[in-house]
C-alpha positions in Angstrom: 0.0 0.0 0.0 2.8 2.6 0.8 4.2 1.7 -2.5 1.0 3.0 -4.3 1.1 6.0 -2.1 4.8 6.6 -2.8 4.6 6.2 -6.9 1.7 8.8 -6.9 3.3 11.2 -4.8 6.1 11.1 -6.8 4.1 12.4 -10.2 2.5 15.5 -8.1 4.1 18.8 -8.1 5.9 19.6 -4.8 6.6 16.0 -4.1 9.2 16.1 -1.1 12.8 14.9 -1.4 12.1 12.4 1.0 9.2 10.7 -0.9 11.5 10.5 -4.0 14.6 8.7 -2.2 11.9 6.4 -0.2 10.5 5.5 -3.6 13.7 4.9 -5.3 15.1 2.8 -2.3 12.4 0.3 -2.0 12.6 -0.2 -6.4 17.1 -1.0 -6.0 16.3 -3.5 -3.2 12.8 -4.9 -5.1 15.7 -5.0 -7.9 13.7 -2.6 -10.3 16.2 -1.5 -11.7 14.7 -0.1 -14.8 11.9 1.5 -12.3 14.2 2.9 -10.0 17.0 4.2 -13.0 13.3 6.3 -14.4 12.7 7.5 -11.7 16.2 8.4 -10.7 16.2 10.5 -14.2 13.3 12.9 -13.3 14.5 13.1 -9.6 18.3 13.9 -10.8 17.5 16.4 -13.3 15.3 18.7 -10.8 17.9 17.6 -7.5 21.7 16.6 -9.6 24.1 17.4 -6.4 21.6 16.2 -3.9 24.0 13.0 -1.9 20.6 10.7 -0.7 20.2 11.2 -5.0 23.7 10.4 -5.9 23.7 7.4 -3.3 20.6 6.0 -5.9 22.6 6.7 -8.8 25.3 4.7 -7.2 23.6 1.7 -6.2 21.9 1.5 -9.7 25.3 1.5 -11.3 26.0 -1.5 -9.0 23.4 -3.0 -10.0 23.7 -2.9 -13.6 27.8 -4.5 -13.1 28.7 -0.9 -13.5 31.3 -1.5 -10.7 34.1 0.8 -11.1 32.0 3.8 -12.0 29.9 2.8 -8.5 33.3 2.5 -6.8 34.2 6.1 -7.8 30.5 7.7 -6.9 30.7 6.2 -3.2 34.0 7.7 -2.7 32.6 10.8 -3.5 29.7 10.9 -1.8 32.3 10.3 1.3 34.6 13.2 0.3 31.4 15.5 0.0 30.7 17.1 3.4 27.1 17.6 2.2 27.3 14.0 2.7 24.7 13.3 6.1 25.0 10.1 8.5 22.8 7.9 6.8 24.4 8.7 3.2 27.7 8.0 4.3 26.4 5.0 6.5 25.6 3.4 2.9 28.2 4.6 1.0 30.6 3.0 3.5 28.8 -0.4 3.4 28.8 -0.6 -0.1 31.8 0.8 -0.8 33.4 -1.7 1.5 31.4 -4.9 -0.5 32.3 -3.6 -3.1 36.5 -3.7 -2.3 35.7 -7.0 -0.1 34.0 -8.9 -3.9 37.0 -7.8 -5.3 39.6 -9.5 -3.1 40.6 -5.9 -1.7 40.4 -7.0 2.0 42.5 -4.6 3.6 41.0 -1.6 1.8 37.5 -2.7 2.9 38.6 -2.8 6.5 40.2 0.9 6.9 38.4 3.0 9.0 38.2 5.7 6.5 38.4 6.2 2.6 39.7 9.0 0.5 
């Protein structure tokens, strides 16, 4: 039911930010990834530096085996300081399964990435 709610918020003018990245969440781990990567479009084009956005974009890239480019975005989104708790939360756990599939043990267990 919150689904429904969620996908017609997100066609009505003044739709919050929050609404958007809920929407777009629950599509990556549903794995709709052609869902979530339209709807990542409109929200990117009205929000493009927005972290919670980028963090999308990021997992999406994942998703589609686009590893290296998903690398790069998640160190990013940790170098940005517009970066809150729960975005770098994420970006850290990925980030460091992402190093950890590829054999990069060490580099998944530092405390911090550059």
């Amino acid at each position: 039911m919150a689904l429904g709610y969620l996908e017609r918020a997100s066609r009505k003018k003044g739709v919050t930010i929050g609404a958007l990245i809920t929407l777009a969440d629950i599509y990556v781990r549903d794995k709709r990834i052609d869902e979530a990567a339209d709807s990542s479009r409109g929200r990117h084009k009205l929000i493009e530096k927005e972290p919670r956005v980028l963090l999308e974009e990021a997992a999406l890239l994942r998703l589609r085996g686009k590893v290296s480019e998903a690398e790069l975005l998640f160190r990013n989104l940790l170098a940005n300081p517009a970066s809150g708790v729960p975005v770098r939360i994420r970006a850290l756990y990925d980030l460091a399964s992402i190093l950890d599939g590829d054999g990069r043990y060490d580099e998944a267990m530092a405390p911090c990435w550059k």
